[in-house]
N, CA, C and O atoms as a printed pandas DataFrame, in Angstrom:
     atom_number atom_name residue_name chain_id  residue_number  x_coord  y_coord  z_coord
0              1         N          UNK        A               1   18.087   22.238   66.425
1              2        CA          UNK        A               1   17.696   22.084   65.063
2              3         C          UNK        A               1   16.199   21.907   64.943
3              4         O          UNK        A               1   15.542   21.084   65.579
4              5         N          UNK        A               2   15.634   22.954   63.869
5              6        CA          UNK        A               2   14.004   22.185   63.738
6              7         C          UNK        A               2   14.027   21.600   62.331
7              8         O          UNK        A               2   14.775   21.907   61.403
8              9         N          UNK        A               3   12.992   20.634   62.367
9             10        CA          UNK        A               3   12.492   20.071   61.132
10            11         C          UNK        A               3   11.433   20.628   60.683
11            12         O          UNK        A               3   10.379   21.057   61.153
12            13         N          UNK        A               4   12.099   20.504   59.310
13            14        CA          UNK        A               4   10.905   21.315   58.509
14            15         C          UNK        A               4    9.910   20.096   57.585
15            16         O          UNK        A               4   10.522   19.265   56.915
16            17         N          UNK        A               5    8.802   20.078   57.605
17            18        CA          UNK        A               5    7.955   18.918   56.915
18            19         C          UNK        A               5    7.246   19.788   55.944
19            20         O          UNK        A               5    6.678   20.799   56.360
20            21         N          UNK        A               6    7.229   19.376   54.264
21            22        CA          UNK        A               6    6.660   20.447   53.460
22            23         C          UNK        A               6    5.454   18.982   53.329
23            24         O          UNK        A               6    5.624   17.822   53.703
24            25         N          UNK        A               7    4.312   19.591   52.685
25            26        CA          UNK        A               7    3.121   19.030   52.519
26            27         C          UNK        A               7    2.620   19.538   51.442
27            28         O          UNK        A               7    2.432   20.754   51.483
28            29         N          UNK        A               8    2.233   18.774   50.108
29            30        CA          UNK        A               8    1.811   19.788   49.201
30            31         C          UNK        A               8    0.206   20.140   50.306
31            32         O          UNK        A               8   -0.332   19.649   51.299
32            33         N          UNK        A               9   -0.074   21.551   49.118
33            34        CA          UNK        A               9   -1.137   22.287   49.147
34            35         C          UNK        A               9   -2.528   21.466   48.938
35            36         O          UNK        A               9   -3.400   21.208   49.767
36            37         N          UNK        A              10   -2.448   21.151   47.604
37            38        CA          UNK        A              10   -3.435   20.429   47.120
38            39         C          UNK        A              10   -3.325   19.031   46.387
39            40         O          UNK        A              10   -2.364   18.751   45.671
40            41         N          UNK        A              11   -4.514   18.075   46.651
41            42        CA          UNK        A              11   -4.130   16.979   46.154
42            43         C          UNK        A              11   -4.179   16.830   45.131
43            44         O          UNK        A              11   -5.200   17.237   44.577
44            45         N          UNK        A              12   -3.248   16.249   44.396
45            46        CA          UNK        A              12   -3.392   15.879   42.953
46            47         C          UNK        A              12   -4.454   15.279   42.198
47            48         O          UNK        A              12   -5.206   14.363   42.528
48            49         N          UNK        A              13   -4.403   15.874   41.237
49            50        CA          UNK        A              13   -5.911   15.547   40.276
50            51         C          UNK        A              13   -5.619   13.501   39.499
51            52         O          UNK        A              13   -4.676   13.049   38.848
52            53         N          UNK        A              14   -6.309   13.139   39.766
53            54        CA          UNK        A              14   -6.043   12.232   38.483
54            55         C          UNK        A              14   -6.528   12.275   36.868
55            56         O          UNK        A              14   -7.006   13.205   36.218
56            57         N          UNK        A              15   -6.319   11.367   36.619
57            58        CA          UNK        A              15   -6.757   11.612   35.417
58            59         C          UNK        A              15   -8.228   11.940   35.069
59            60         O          UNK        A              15   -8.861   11.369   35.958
60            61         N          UNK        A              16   -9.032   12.504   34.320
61            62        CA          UNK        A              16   -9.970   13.433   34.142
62            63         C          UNK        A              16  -10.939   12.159   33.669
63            64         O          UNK        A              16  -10.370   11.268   33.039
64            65         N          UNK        A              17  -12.319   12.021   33.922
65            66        CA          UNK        A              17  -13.129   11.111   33.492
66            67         C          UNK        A              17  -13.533   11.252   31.214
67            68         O          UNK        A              17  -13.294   11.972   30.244
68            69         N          UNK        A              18  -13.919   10.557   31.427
69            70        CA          UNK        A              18  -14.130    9.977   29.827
70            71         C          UNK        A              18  -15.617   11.082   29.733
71            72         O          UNK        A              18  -16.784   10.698   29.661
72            73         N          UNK        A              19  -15.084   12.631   29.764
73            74        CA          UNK        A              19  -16.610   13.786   30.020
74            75         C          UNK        A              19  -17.085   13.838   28.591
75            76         O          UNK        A              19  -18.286   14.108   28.568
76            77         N          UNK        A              20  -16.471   13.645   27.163
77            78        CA          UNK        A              20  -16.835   13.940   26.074
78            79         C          UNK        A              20  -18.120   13.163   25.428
79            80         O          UNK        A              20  -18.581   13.607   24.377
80            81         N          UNK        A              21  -18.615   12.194   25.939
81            82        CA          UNK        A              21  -19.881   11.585   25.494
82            83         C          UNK        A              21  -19.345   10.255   24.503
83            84         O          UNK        A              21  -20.182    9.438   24.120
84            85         N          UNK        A              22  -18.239   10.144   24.215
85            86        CA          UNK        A              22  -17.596    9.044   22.900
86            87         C          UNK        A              22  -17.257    7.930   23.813
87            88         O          UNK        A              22  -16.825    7.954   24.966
88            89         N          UNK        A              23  -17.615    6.748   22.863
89            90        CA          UNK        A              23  -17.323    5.572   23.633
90            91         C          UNK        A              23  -15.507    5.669   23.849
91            92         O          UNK        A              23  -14.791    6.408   23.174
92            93         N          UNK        A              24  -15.047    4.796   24.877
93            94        CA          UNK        A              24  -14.022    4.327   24.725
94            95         C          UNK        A              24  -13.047    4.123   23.722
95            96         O          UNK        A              24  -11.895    4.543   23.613
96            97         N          UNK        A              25  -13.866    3.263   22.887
97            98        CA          UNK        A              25  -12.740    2.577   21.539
98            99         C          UNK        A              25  -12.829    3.367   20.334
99           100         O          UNK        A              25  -12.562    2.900   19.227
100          101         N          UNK        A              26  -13.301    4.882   20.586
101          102        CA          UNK        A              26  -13.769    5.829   19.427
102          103         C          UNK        A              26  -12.807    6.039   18.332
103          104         O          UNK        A              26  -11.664    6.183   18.766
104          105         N          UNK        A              27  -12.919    6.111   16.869
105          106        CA          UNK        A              27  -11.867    6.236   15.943
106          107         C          UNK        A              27  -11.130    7.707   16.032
107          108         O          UNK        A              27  -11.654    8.818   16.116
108          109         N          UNK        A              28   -9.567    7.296   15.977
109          110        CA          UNK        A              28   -9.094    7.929   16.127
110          111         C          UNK        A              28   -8.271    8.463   15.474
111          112         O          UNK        A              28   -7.334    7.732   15.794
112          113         N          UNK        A              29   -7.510    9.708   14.274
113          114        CA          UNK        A              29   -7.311   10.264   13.375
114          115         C          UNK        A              29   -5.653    9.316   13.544
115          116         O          UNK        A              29   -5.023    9.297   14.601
116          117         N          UNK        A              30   -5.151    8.525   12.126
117          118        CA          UNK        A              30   -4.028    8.458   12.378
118          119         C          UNK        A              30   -3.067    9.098   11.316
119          120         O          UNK        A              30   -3.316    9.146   10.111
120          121         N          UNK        A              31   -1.870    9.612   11.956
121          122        CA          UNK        A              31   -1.000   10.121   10.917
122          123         C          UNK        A              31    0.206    9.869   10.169
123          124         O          UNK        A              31    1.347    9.761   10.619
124          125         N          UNK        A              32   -0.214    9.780    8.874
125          126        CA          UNK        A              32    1.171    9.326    7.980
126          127         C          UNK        A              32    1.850   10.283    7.477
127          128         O          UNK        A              32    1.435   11.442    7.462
128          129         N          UNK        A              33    2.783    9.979    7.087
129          130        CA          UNK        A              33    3.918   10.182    6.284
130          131         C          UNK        A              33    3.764   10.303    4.879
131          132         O          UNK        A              33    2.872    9.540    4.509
132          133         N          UNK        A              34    4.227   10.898    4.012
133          134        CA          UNK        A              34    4.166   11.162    2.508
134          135         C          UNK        A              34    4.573    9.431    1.836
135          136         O          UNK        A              34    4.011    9.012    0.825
136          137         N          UNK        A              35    5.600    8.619    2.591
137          138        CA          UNK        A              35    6.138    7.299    2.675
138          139         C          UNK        A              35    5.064    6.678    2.311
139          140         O          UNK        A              35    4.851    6.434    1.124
140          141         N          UNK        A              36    4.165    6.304    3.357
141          142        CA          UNK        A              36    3.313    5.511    3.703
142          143         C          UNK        A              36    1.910    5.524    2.658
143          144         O          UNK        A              36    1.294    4.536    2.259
144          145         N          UNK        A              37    1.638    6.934    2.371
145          146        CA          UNK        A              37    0.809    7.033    1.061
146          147         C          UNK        A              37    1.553    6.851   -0.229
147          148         O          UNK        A              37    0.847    6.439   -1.149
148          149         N          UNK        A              38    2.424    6.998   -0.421
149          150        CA          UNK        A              38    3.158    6.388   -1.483
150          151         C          UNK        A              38    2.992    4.216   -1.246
151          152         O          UNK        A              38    2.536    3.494   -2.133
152          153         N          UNK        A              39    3.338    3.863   -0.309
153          154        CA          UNK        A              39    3.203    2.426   -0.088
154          155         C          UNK        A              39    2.024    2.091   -0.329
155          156         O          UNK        A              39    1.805    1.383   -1.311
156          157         N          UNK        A              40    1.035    2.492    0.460
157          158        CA          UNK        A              40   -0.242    2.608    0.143
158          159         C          UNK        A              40   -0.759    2.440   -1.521
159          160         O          UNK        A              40   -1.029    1.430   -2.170
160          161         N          UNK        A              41   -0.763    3.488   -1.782
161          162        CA          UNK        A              41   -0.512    4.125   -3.585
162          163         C          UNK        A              41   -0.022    2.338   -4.270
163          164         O          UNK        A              41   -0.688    1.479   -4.848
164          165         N          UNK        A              42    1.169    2.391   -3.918
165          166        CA          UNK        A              42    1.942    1.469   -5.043
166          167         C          UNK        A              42    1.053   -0.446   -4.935
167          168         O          UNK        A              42    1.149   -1.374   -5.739
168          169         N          UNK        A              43    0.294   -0.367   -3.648
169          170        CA          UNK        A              43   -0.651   -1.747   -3.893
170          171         C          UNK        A              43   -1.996   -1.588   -4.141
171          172         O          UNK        A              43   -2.905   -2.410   -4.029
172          173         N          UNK        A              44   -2.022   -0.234   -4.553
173          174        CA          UNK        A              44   -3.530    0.414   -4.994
174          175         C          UNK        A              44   -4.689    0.287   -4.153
175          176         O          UNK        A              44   -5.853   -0.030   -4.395
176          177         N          UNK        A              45   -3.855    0.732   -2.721
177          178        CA          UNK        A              45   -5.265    0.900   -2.186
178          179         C          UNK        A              45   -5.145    2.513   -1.489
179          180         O          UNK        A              45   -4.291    3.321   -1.853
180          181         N          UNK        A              46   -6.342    2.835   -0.251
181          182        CA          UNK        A              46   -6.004    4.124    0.165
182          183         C          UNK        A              46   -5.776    4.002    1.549
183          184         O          UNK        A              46   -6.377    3.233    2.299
184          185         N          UNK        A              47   -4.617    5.028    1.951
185          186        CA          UNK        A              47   -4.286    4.965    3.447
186          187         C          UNK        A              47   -5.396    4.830    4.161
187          188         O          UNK        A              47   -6.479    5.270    3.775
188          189         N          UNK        A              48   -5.204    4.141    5.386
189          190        CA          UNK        A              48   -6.534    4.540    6.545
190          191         C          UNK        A              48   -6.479    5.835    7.278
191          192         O          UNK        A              48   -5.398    6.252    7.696
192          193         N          UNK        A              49   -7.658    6.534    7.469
193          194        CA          UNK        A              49   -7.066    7.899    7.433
194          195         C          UNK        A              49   -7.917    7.737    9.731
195          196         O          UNK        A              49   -8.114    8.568   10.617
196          197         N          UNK        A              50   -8.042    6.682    9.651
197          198        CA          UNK        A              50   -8.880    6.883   11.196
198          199         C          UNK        A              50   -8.337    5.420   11.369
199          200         O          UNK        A              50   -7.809    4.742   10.488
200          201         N          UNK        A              51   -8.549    5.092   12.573
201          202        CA          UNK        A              51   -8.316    3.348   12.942
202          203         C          UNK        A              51   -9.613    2.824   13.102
203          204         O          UNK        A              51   -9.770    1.770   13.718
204          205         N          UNK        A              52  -10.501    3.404   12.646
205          206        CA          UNK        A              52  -11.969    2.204   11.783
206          207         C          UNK        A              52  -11.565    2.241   10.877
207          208         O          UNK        A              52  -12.225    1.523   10.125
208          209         N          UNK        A              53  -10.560    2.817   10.265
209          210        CA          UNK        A              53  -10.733    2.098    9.086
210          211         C          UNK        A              53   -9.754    1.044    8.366
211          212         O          UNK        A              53   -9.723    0.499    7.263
212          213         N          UNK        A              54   -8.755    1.021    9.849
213          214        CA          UNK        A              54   -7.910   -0.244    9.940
214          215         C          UNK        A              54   -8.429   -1.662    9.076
215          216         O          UNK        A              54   -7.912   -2.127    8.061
216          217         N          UNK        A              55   -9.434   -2.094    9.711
217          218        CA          UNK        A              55   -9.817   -3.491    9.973
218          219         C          UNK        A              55  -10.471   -3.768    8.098
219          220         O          UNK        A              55  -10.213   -4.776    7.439
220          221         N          UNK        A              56  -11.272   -2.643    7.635
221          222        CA          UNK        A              56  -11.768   -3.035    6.091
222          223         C          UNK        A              56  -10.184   -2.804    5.273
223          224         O          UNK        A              56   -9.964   -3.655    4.411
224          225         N          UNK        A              57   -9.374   -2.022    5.418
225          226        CA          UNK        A              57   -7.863   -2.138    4.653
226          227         C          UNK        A              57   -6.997   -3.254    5.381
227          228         O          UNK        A              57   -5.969   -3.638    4.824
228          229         N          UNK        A              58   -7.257   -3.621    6.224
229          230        CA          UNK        A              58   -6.671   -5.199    5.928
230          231         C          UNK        A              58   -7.391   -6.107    5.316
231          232         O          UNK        A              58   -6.718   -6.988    4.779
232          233         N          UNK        A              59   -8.228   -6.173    5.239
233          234        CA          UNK        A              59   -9.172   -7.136    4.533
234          235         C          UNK        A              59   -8.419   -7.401    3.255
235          236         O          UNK        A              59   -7.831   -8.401    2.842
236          237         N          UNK        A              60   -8.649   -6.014    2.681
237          238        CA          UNK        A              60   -7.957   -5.407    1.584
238          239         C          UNK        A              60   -6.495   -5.682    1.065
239          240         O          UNK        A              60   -6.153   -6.021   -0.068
240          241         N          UNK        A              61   -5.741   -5.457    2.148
241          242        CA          UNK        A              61   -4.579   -6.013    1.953
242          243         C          UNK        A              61   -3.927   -7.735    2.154
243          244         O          UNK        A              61   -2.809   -8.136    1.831
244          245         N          UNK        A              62   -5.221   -8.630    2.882
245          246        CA          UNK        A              62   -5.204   -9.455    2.315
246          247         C          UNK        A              62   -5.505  -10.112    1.475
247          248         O          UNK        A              62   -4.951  -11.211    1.431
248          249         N          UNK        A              63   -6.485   -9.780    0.442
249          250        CA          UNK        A              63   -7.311   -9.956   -0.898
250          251         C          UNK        A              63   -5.816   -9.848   -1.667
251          252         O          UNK        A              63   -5.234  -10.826   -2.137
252          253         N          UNK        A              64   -5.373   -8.637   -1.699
253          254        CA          UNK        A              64   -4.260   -7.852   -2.706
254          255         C          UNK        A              64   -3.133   -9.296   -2.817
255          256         O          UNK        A              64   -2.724   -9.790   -3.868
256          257         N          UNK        A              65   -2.873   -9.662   -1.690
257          258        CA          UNK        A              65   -1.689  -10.846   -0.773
258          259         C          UNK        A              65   -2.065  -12.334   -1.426
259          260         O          UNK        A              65   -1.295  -13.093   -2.016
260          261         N          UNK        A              66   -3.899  -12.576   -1.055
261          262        CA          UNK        A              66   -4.218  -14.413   -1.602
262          263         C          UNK        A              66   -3.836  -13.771   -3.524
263          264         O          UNK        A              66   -3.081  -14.488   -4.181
264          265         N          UNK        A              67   -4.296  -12.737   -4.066
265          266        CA          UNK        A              67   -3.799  -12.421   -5.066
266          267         C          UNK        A              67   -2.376  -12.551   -5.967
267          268         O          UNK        A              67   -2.130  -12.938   -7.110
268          269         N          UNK        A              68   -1.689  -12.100   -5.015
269          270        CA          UNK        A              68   -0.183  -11.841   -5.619
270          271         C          UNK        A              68    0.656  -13.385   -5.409
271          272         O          UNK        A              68    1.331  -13.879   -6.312
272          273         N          UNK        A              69    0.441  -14.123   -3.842
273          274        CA          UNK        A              69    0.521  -15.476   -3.826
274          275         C          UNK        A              69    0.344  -16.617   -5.128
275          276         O          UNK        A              69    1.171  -17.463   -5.468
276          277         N          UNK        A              70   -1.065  -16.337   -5.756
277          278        CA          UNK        A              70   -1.626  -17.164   -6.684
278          279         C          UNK        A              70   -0.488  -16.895   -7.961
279          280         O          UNK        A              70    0.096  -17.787   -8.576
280          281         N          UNK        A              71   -0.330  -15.265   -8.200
281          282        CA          UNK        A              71    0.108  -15.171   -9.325
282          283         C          UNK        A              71    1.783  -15.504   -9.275
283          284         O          UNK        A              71    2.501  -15.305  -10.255
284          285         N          UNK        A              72    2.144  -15.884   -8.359
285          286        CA          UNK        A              72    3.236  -16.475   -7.774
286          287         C          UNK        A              72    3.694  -18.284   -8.100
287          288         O          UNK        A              72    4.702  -18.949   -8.336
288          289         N          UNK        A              73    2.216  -18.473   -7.923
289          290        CA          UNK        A              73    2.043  -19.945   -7.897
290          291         C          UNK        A              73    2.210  -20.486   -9.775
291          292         O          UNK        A              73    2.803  -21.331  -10.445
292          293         N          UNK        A              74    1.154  -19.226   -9.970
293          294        CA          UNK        A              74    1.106  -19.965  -11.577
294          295         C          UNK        A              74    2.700  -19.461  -11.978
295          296         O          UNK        A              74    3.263  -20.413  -12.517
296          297         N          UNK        A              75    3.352  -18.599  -11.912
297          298        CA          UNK        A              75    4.280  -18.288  -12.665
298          299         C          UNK        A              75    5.315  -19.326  -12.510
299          300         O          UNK        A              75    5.868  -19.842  -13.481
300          301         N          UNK        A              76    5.643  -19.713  -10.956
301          302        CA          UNK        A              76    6.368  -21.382  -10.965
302          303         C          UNK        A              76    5.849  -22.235  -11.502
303          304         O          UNK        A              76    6.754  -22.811  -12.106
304          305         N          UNK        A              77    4.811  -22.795  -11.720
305          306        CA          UNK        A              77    3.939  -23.841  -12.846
306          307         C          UNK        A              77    4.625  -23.835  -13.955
307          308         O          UNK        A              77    5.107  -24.814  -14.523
308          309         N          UNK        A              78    4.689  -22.356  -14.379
309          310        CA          UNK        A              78    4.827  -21.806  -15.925
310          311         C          UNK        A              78    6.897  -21.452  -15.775
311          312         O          UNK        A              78    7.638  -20.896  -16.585
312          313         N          UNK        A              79    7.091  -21.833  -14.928
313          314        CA          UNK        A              79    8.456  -21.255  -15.095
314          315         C          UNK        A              79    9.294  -22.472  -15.896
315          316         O          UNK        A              79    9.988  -21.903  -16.738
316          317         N          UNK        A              80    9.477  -23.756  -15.955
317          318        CA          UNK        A              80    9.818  -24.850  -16.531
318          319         C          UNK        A              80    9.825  -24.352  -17.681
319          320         O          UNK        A              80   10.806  -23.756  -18.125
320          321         N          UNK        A              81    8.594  -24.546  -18.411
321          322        CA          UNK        A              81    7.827  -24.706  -19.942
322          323         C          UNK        A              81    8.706  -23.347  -20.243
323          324         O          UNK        A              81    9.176  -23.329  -21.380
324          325         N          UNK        A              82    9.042  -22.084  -19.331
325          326        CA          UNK        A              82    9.144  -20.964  -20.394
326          327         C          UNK        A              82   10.933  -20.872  -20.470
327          328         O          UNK        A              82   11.713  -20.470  -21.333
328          329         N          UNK        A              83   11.074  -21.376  -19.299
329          330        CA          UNK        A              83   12.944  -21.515  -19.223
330          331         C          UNK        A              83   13.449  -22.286  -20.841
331          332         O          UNK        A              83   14.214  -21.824  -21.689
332          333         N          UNK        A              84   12.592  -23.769  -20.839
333          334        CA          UNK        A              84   12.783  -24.471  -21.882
334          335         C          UNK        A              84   12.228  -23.946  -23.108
335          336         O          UNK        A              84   12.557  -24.526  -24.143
336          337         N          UNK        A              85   11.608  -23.161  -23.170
337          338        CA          UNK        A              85   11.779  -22.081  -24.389
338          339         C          UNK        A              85   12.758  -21.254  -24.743
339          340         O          UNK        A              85   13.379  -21.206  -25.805
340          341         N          UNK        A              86   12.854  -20.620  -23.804
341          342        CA          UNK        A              86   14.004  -19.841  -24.000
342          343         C          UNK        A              86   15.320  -19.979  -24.485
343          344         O          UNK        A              86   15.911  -19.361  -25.371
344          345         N          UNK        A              87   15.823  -21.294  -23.434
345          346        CA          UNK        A              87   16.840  -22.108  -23.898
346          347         C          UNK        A              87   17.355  -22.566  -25.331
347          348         O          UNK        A              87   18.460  -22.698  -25.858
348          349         N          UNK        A              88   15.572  -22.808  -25.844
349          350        CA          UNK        A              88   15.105  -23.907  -27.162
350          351         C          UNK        A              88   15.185  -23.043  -28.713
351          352         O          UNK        A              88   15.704  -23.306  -29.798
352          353         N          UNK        A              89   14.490  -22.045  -28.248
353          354        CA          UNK        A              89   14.225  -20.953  -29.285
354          355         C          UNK        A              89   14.809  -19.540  -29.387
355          356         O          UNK        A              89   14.817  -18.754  -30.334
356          357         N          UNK        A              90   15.331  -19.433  -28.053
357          358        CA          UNK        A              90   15.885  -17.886  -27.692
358          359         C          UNK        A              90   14.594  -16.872  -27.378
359          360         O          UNK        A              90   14.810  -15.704  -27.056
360          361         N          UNK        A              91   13.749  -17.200  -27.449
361          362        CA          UNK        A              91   12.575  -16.256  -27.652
362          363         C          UNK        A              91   12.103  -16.486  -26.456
363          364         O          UNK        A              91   11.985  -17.629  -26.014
364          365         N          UNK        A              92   11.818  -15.547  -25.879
365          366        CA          UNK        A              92   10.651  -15.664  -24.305
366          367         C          UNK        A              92    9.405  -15.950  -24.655
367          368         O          UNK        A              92    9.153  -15.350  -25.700
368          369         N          UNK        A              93    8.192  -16.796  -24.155
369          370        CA          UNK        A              93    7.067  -17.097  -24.112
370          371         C          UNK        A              93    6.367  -14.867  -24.248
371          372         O          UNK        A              93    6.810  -14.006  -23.487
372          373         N          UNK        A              94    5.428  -14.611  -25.244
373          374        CA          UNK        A              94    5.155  -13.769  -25.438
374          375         C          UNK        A              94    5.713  -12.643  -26.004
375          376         O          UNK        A              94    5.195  -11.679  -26.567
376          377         N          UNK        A              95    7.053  -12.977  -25.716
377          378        CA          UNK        A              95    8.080  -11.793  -26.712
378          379         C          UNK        A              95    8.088  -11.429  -28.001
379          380         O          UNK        A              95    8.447  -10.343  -28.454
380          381         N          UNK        A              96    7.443  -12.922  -28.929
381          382        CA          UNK        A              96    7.516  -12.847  -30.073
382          383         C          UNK        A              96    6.370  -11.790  -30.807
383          384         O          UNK        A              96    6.635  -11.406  -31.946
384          385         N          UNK        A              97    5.395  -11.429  -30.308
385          386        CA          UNK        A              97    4.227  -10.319  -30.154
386          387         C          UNK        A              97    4.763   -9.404  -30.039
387          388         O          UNK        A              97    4.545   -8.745  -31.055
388          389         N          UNK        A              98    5.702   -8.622  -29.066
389          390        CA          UNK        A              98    6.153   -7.447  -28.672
390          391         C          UNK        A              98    7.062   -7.143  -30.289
391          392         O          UNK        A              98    6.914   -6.271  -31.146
392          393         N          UNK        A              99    8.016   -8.316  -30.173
393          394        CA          UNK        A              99    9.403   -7.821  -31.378
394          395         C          UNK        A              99    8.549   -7.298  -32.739
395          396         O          UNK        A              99    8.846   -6.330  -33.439
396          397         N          UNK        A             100    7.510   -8.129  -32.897
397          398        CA          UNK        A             100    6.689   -7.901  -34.085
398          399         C          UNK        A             100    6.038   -6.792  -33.979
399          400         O          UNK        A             100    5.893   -6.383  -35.131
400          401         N          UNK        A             101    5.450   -5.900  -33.075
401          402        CA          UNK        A             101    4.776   -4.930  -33.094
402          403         C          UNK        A             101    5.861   -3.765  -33.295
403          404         O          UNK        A             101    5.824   -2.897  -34.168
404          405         N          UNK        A             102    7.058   -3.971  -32.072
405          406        CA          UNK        A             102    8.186   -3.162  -32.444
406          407         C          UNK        A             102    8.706   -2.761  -33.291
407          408         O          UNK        A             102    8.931   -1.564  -33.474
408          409         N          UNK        A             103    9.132   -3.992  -34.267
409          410        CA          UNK        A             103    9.708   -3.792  -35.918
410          411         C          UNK        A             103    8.827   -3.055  -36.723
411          412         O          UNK        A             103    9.256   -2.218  -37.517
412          413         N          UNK        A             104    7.243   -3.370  -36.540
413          414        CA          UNK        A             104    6.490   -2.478  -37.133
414          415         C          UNK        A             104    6.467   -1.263  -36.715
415          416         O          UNK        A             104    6.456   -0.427  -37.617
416          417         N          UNK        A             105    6.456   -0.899  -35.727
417          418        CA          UNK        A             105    6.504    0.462  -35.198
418          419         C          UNK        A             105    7.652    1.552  -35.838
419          420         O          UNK        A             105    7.478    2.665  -36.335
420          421         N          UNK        A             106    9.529    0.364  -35.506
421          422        CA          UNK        A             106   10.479    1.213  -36.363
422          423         C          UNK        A             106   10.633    1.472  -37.822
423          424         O          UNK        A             106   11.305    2.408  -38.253
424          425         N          UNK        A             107    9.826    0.396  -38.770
425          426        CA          UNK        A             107    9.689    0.245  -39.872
426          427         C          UNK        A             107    8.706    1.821  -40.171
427          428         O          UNK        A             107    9.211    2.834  -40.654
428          429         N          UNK        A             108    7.486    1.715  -39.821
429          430        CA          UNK        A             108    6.843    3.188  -39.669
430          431         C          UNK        A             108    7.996    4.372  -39.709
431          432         O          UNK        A             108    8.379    4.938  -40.733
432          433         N          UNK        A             109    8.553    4.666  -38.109
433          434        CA          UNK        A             109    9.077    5.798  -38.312
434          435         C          UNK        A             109   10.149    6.034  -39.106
435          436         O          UNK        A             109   10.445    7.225  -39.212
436          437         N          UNK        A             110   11.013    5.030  -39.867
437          438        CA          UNK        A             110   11.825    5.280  -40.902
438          439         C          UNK        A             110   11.258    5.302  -42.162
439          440         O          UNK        A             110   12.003    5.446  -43.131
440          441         N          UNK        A             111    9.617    5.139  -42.368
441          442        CA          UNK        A             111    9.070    5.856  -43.464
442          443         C          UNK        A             111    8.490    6.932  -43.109
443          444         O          UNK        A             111    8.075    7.378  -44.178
444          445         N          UNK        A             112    8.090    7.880  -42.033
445          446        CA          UNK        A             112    8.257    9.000  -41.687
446          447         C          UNK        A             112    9.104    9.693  -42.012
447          448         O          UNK        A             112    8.905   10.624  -42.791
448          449         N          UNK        A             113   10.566    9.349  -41.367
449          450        CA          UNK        A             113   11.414   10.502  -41.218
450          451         C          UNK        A             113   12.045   10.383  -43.173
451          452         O          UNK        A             113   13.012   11.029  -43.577
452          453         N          UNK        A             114   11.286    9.516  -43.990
453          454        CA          UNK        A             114   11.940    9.452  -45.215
454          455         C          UNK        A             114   11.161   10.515  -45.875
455          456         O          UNK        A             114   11.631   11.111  -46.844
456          457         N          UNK        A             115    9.675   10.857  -45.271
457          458        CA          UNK        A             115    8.674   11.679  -46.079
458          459         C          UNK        A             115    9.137   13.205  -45.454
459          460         O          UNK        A             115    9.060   14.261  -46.083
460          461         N          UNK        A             116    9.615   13.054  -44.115
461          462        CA          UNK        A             116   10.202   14.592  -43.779
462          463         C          UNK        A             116   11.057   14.953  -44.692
463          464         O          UNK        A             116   10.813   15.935  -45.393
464          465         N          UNK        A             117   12.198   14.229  -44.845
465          466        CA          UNK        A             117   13.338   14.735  -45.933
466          467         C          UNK        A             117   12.941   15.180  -47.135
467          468         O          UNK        A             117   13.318   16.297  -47.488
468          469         N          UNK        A             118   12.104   14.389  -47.992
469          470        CA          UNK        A             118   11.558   14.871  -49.149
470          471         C          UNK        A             118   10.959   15.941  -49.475
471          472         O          UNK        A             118   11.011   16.566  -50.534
472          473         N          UNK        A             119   10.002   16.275  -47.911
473          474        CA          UNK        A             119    9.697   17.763  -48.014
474          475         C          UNK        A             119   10.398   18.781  -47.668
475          476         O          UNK        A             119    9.999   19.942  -47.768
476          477         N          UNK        A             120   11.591   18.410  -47.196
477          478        CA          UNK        A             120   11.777   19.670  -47.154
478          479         C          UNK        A             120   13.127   19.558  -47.729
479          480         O          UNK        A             120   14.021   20.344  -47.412
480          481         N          UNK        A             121   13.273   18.712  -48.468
481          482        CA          UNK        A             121   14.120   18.718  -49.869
482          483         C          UNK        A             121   13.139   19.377  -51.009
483          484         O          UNK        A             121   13.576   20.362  -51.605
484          485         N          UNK        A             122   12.254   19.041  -51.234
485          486        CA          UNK        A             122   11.359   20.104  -52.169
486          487         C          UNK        A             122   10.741   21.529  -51.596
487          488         O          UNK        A             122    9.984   22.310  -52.172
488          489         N          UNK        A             123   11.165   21.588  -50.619
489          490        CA          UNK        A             123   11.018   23.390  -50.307
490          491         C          UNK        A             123   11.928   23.856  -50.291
491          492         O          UNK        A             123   12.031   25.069  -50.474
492          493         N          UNK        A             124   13.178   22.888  -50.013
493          494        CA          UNK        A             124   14.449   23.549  -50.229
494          495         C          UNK        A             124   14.191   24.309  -51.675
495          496         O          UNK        A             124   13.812   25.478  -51.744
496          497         N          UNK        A             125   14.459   23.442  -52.851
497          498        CA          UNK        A             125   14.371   23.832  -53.839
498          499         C          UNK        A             125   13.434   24.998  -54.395
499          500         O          UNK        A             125   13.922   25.740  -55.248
500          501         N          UNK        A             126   12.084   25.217  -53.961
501          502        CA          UNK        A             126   11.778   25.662  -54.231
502          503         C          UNK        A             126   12.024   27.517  -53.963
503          504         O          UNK        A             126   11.331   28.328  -54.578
């Protein structure tokens, strides 16, 4: 019997040196999803479109966060006082503004649609 011993040819390369001139930690293009710009979108800010630009959109997204926290805070403050309105009066704290603008609004278009009829009850006729 002989033995056969294979040997590669050539030695393997390693990995290729850093030849492009860019540091190490160079920004690097990242890619989203239609998702993610929509998420993005809905806390009004803009995707990071490189990872420099990671670090100023968190900033960002924690500004957006001590923000939404606060308005969190006052609305429990304010949640007592408006429950006991509600309860008291039936009316929500600010609602009474809306119903009033509303009624005016439907009051309007049922004197609209009263001036449509008339005209064209008098073109009928005519």
């Amino acid at each position: 019997m002989s033995t056969t011993l294979c040997l590669p040819s050539k030695a393997k390369k390693g990995k290729a040196s850093n030849k492009t001139g860019k540091p190490e930690g160079s920004s690097k293009p990242i890619k989203h999803n239609a998702e993610t710009f929509q998420l993005f979108s809905q806390v009004g800010l803009d995707a990071p479109i490189t990872t420099d630009d990671i670090p100023p959109t968190l900033e960002k997204l924690e500004e957006k966060l001590a923000d939404y926290k606060e308005n969190v805070r006052t609305w429990e403050e304010n949640r007592d006082e408006m429950k006991r309105r509600i309860l008291e009066e039936g009316i929500m704290p600010g609602a009474e503004e809306e119903t009033q603008e509303k009624t005016e609004g439907d009051e309007k278009e049922e004197d609209d649609g009263k001036e449509d009829k008339e005209e064209q009850e008098e073109k009928a006729d005519d």
